[in-house]
MMTF fields as JSON, N, C-alpha, C and O atoms, coordinates in Angstrom:
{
  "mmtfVersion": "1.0.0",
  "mmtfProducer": "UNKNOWN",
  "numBonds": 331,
  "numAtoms": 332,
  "numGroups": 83,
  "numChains": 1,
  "numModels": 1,
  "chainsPerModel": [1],
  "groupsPerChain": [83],
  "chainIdList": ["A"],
  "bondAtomList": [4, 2, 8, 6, 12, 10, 16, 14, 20, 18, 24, 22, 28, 26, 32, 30, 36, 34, 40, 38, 44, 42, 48, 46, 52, 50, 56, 54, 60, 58, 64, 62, 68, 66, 72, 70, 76, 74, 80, 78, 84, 82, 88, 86, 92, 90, 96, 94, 100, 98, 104, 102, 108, 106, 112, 110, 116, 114, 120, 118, 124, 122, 128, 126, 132, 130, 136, 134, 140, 138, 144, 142, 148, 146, 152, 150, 156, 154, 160, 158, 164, 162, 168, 166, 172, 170, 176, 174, 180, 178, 184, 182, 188, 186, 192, 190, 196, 194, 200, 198, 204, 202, 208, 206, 212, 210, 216, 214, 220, 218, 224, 222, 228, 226, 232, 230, 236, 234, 240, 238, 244, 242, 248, 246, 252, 250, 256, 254, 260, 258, 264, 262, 268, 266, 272, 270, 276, 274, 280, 278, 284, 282, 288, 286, 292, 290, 296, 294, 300, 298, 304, 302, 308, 306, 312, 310, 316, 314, 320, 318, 324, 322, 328, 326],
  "bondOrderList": [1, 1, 1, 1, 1, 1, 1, 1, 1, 1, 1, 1, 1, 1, 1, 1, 1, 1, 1, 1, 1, 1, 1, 1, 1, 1, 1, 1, 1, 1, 1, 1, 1, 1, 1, 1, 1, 1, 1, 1, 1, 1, 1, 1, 1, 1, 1, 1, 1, 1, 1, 1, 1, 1, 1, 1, 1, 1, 1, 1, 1, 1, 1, 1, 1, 1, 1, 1, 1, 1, 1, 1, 1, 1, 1, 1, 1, 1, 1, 1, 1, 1],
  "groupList": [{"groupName": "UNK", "atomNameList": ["N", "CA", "C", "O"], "elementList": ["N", "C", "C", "O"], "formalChargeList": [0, 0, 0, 0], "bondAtomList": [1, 0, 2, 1, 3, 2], "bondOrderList": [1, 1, 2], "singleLetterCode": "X", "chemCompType": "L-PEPTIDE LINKING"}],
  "groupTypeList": [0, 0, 0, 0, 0, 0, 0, 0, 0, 0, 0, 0, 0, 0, 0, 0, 0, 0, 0, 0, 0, 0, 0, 0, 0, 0, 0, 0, 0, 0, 0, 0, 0, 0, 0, 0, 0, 0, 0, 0, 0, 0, 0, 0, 0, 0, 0, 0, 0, 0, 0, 0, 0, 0, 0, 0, 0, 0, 0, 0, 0, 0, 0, 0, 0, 0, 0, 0, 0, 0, 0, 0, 0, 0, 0, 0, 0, 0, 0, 0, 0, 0, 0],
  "groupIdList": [1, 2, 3, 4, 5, 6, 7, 8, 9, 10, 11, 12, 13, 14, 15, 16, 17, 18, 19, 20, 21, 22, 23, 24, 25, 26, 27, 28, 29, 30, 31, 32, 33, 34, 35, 36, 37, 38, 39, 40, 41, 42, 43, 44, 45, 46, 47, 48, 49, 50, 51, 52, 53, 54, 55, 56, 57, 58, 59, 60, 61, 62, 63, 64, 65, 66, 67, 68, 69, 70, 71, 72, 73, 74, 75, 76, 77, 78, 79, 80, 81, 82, 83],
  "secStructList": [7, 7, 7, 7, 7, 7, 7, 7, 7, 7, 7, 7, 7, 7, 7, 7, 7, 7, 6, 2, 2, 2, 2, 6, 6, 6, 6, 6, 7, 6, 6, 7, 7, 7, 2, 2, 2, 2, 7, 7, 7, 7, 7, 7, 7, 7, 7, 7, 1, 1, 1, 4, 4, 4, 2, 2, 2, 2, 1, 6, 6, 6, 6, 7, 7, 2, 2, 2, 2, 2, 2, 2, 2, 2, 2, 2, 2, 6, 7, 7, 7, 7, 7],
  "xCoordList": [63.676, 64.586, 65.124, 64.341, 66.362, 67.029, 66.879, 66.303, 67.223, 66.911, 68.537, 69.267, 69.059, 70.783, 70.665, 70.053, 71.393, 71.376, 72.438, 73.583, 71.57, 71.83, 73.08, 73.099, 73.915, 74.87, 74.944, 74.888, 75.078, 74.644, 76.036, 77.235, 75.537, 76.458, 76.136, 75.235, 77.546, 77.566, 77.532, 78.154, 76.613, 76.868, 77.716, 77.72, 78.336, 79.519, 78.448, 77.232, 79.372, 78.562, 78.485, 79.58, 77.71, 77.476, 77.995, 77.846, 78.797, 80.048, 79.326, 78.275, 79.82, 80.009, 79.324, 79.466, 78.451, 77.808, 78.84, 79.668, 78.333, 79.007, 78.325, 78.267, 77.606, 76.952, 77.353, 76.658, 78.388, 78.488, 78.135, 77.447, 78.433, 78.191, 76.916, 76.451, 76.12, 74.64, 73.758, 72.56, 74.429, 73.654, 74.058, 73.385, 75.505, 75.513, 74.439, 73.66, 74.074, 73.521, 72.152, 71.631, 71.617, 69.929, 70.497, 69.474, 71.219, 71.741, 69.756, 68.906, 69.878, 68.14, 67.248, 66.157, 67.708, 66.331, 66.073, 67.094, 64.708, 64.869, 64.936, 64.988, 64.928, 65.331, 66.278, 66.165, 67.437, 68.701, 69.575, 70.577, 68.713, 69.586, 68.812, 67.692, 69.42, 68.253, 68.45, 69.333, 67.971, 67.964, 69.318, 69.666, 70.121, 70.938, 71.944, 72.783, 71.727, 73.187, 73.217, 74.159, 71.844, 72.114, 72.327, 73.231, 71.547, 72.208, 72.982, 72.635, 74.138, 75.373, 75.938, 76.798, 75.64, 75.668, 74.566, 73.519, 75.003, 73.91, 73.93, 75.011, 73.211, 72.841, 71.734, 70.542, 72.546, 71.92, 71.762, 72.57, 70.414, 70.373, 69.542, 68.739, 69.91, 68.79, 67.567, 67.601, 66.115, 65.552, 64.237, 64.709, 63.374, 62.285, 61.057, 60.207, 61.451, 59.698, 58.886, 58.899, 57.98, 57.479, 57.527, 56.514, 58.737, 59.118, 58.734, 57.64, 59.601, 59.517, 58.34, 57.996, 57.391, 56.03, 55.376, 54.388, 55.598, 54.918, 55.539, 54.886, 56.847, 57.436, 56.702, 56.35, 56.558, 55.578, 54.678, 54.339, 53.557, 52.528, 52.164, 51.087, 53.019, 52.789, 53.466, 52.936, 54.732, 54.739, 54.136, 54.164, 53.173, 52.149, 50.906, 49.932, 50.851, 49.561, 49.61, 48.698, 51.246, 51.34, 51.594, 51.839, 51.545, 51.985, 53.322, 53.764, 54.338, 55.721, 56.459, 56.125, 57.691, 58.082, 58.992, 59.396, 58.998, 60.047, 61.231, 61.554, 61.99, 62.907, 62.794, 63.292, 62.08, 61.584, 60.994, 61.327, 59.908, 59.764, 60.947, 60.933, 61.812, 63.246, 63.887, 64.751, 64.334, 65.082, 64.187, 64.594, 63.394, 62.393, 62.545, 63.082, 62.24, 62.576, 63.915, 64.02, 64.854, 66.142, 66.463, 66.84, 66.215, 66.189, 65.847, 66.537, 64.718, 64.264, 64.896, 65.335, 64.813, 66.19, 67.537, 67.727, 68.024, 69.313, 69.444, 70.17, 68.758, 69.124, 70.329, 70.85, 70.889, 71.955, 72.093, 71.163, 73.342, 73.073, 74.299, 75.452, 73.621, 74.124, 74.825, 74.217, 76.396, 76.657, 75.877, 76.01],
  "yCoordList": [-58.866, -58.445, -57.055, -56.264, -56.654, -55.842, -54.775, -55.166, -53.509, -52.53, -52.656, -52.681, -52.725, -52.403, -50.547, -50.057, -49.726, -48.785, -48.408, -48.817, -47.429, -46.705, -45.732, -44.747, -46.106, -45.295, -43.847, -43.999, -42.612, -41.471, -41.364, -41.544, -41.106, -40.874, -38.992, -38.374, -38.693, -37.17, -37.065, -37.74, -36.009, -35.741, -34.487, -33.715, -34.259, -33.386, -32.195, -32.193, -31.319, -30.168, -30.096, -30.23, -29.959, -29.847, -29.233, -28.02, -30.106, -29.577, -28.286, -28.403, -27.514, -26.323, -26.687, -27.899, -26.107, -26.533, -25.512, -24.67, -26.054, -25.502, -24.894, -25.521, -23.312, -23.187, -23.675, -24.537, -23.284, -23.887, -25.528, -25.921, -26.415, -28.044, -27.726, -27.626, -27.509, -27.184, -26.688, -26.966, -25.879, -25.301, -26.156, -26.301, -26.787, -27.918, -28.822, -28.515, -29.626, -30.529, -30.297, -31.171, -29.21, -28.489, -28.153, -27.752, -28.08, -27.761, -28.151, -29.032, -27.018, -27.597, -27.08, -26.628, -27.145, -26.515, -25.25, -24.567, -24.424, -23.117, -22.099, -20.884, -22.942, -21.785, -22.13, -22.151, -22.456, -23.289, -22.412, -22.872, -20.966, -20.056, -20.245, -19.816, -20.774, -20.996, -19.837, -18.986, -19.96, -19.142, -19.346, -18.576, -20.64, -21.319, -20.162, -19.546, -20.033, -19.167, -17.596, -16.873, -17.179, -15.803, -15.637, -14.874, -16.312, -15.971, -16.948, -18.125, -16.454, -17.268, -16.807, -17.474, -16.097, -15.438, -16.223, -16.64, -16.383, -16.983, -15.719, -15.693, -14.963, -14.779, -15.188, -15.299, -15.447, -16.316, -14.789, -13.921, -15.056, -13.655, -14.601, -15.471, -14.243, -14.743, -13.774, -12.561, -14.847, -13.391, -13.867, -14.808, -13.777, -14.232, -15.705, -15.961, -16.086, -17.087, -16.233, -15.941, -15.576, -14.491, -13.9, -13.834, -13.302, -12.268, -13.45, -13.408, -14.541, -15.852, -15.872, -14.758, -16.442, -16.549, -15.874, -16.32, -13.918, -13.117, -13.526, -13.843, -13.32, -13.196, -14.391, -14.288, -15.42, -16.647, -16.643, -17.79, -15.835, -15.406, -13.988, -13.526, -13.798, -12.751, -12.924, -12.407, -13.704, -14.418, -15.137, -15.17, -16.192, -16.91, -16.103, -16.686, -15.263, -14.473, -13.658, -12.989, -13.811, -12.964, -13.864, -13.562, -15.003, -16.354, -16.323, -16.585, -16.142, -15.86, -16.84, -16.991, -17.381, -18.186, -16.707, -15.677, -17.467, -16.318, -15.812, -14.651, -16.525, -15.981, -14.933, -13.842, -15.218, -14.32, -12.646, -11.547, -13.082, -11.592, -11.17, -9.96, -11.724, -10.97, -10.751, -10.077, -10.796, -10.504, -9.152, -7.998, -9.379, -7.914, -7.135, -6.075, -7.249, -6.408, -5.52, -4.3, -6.478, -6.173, -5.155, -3.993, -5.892, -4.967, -3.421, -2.402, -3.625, -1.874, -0.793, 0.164, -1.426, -1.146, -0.724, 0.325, -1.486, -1.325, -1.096, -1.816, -0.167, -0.762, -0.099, 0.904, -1.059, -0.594, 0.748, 1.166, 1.703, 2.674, 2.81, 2.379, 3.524, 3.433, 4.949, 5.939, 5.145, 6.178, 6.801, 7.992],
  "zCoordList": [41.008, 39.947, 40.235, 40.761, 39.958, 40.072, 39.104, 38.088, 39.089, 37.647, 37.345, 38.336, 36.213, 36.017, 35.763, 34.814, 36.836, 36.337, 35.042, 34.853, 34.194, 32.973, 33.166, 33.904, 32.521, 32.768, 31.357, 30.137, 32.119, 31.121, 29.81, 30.022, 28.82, 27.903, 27.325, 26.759, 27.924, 27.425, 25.753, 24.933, 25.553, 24.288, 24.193, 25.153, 23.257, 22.552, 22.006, 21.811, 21.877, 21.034, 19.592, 19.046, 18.988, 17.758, 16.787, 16.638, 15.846, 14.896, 14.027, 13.397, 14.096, 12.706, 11.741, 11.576, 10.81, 9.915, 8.926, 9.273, 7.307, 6.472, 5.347, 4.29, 5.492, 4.533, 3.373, 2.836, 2.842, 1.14, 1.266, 0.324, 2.124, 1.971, 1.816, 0.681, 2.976, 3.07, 2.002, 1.953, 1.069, -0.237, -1.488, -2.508, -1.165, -1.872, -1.782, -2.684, -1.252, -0.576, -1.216, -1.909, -1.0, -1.665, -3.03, -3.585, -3.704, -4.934, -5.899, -5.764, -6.692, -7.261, -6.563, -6.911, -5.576, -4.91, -4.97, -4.886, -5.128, -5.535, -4.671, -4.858, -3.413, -2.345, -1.362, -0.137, -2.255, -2.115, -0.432, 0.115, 0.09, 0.685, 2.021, 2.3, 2.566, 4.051, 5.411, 5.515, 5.82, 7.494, 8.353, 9.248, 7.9, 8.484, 7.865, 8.523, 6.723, 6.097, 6.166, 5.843, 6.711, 7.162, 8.12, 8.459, 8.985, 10.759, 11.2, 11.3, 11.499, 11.803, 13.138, 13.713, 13.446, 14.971, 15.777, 15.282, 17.258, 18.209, 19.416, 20.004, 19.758, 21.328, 22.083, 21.794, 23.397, 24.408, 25.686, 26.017, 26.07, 27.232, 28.274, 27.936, 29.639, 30.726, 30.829, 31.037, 30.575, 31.193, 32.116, 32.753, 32.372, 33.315, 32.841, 31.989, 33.577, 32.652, 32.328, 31.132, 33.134, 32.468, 31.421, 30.725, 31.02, 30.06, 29.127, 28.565, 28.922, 27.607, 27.76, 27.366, 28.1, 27.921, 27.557, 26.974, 27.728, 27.264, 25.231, 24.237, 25.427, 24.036, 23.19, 22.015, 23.93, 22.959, 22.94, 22.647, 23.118, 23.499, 22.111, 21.734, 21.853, 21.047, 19.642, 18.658, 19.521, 18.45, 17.914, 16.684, 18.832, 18.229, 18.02, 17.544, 18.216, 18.144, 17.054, 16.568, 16.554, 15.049, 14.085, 12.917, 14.534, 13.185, 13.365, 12.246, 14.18, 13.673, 15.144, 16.32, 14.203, 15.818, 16.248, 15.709, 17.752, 18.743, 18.009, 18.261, 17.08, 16.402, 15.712, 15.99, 14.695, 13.959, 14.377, 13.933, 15.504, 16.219, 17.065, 17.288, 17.518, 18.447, 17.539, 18.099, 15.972, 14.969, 14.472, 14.609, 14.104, 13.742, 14.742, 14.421, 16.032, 17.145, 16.963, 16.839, 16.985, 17.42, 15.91, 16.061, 14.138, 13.403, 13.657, 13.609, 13.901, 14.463, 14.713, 14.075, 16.647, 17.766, 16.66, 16.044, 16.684, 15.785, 14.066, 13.381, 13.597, 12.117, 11.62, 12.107, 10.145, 10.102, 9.598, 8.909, 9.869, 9.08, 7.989, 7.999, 7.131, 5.909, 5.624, 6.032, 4.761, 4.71, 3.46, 3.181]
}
């Protein structure tokens, strides 16, 4: 018997979400304001296996995913300033 090869189907990138649909949607719920609707910005950086492994390594070691500690980080580093 022969295998039929699988032919790949590209996937598309992932449409725009819409906070207001999205808080529609949880309407009732009491914490109707999610993570999705504050950070709306994405950065992407190259950096070492190493380095990632240290960074997950120490987020899990604080209870916190990688997001969360590179956002606190970066808060720090940068906070805003105020007049």
């Amino acid at each position: 018997m022969s295998h039929a090869r699988r032919k790949r189907i590209a996937i598309g990138a992932r449409p725009p979400t819409n906070p207001h649909a999205e808080a529609w949607i949880r309407q009732g719920d009491a914490d109707a304001l999610q993570k999705g609707d504050l950070y709306t910005a994405r950065l992407t950086l190259d950096i070492t296996p190493g380095l990632r492994a240290r960074i997950k390594v120490s987020a899990f070691t604080q209870g916190l995913t990688v997001a969360e500690l590179l956002r606190a980080l970066l808060e720090r580093e940068f906070p805003e300033h105020t007049s």
